[in-house]
N, C-alpha and C positions, 0 to 999 in steps of 0.2 A: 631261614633262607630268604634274601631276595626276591621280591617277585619280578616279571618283566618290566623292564625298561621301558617307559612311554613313550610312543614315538612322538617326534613334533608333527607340530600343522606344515601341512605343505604352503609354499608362498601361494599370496595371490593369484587368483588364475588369469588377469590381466597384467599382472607382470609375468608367467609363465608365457602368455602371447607375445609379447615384447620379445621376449628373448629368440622367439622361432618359432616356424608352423609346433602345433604341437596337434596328436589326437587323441582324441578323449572314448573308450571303452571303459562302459559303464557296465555293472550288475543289478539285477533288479531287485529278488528280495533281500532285504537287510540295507539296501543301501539307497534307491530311489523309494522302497516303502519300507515300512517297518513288517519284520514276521509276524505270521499268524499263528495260533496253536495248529491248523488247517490254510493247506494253501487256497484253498477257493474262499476262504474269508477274511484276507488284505484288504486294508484300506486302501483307495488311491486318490489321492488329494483331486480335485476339482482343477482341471486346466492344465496339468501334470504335462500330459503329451504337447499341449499347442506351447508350454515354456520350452520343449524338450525341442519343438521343430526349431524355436527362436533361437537357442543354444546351438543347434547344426548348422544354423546358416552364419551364426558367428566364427563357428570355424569351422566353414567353407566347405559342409558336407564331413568333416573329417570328426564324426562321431559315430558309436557302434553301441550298442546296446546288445551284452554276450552274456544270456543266463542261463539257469537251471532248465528253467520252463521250457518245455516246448512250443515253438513258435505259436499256434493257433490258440493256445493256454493262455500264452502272453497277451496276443490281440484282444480276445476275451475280456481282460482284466483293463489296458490302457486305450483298446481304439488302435487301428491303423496306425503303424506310426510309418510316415517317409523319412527314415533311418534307415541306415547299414543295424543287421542286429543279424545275429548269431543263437539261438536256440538249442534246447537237450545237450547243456555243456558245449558249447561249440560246432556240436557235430552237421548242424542246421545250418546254412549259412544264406545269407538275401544283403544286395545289395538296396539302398535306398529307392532306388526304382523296379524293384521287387524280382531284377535280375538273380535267376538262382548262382551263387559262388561255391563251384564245387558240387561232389555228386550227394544225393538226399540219401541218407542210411537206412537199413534196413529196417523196421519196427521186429520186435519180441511176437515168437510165436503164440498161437494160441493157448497151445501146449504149457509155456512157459509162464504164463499169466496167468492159467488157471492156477498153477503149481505155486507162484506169487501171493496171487491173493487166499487160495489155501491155508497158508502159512500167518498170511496176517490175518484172518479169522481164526484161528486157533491159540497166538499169541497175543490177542486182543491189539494190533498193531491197524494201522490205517494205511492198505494200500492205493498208490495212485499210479494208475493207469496214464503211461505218454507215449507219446506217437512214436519216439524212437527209442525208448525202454521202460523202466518201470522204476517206481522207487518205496520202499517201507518205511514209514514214519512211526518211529519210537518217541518222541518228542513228549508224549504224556505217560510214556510208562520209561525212561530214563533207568530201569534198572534191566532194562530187557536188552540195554544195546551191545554189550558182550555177544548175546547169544542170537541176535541179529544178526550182528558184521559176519560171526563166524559161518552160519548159515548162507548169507549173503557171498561168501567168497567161495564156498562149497557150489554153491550155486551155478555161480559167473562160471569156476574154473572145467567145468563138463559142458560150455553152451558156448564157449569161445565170447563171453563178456570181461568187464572190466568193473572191479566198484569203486566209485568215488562217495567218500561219508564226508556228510556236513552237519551240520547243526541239529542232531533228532534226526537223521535221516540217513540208509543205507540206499545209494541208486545202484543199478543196474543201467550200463551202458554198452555199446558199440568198443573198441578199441580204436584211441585216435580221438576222440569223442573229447577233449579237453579245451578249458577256454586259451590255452597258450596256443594250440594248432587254430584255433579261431580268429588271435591276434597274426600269426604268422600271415595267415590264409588273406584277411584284409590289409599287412601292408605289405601286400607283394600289388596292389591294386591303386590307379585312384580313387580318391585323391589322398589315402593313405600314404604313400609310397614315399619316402622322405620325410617325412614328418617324425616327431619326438613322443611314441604312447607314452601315456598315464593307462594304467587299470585303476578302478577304483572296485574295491571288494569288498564283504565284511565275513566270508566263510573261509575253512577250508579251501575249497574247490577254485577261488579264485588265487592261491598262491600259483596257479597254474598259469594265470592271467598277470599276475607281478612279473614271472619269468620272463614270458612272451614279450612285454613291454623293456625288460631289461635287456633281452638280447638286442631287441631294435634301438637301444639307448635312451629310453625313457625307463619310468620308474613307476615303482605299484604305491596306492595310499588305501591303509587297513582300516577300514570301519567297525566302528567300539571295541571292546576291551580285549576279545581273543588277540592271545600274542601271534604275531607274523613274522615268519624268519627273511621273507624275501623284500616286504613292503619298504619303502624310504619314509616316509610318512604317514599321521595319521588323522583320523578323522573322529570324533568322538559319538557320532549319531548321525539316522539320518535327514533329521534336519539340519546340523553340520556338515553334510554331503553337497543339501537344498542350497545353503547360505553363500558354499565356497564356488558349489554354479554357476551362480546368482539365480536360479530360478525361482 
């Protein structure tokens, strides 16, 4: 059999400008840095954010940064950034002048967390603790993720959550809690509002963010090899993410 069709490179992104405002929602792990076996040990390249501010001002504010991480996780890792970005799947939303968009979701009970990380103590899994849910990382033990998800959706469906699985990883979310309601949520705004999204992704959890840019008539670009049903384009890495930037 066949394996996936490679997608092409999306055109330049100074011919993309040409053609129309366009805006750019970006992902952060897998795509502005490479994964960790552990999320608190990312590399982040040296000057990362002040490319990232130079990139928004070339188009004109109309960049978003929509990840996994919850927002104070994120800061942690890159600095302040004065970006529109979107945190915990979407569910988190800040405009660039740190105006909140939208109301802040609930965080997971105590109850719920200890019941979390119980579990990944006993499965030998690594749970991580976020402000607006929680998530188990199987990512080193790959044969446990069967019995994860299932646990994982047992879980969500008695607590009124949602799981989104990416790469080694089962979350526990909010409902609503997705990067496509993130993309909605920003171009209903400026200086979103008319403009042409791009998502750029490299998990699961961002075909959520391909749609959201495809309903507004822009289009998703999939990072490395995972096949993408929604994405138009692809990107082979993320230093090929870095390049097609320019940053």
């Amino acid at each position: 059999m066949d394996g996936p069709t490679k997608l092409p490179p999306p055109p330049p992104l100074a011919r993309l400008l040409d053609s129309g405002p366009a805006a750019l929602f970006l992902d952060f792990d897998g795509t502005l840095v490479d994964i960790a076996p552990r999320p608190g040990d990312i590399h982040v390249p040296d000057g990362l954010l002040d490319r990232l501010h130079a990139l928004r001002d070339r188009l004109e504010g109309r960049l978003a940064l929509v990840s996994g991480r919850a927002l104070d996780d994120l800061t942690g890792h890159l600095g302040q950034p004065a970006i529109c970005r979107a945190g915990s799947h979407g569910a988190s939303r800040f405009l660039a002048d740190g105006t909140r968009l939208g109301d802040e979701p609930r965080g997971l009970s105590d109850g719920s967390v200890a019941e979390l990380r119980a579990f990944a103590e006993a499965h030998g899994l690594f749970y991580e603790t976020k402000t607006h849910g929680g998530a188990l990382h199987f990512r080193g033990a790959p044969e446990k993720r069967e019995a994860t998800l299932a646990f994982a959706e047992e879980f969500a469906a008695s607590r009124d959550l949602c799981v989104t699985s990416g790469k080694g990883v089962a979350e526990l979310v909010r409902p609503g809690a997705t990067k496509a309601a993130a993309v909605e949520a920003f171009m209903q705004v400026a200086p979103f509002a008319g403009a042409a999204p791009v998502f750029i992704g490299d998990d699961v959890t961002d075909e959520d963010g391909f749609a959201g840019a495809i309903k507004h008539g822009g289009f998703g670009i999939a990072v490395g090899e995972r096949p993408s049903e929604k994405a138009r384009y692809g990107l082979d890495s993320v230093a090929a993410v870095h390049h097609w930037l320019e940053i």
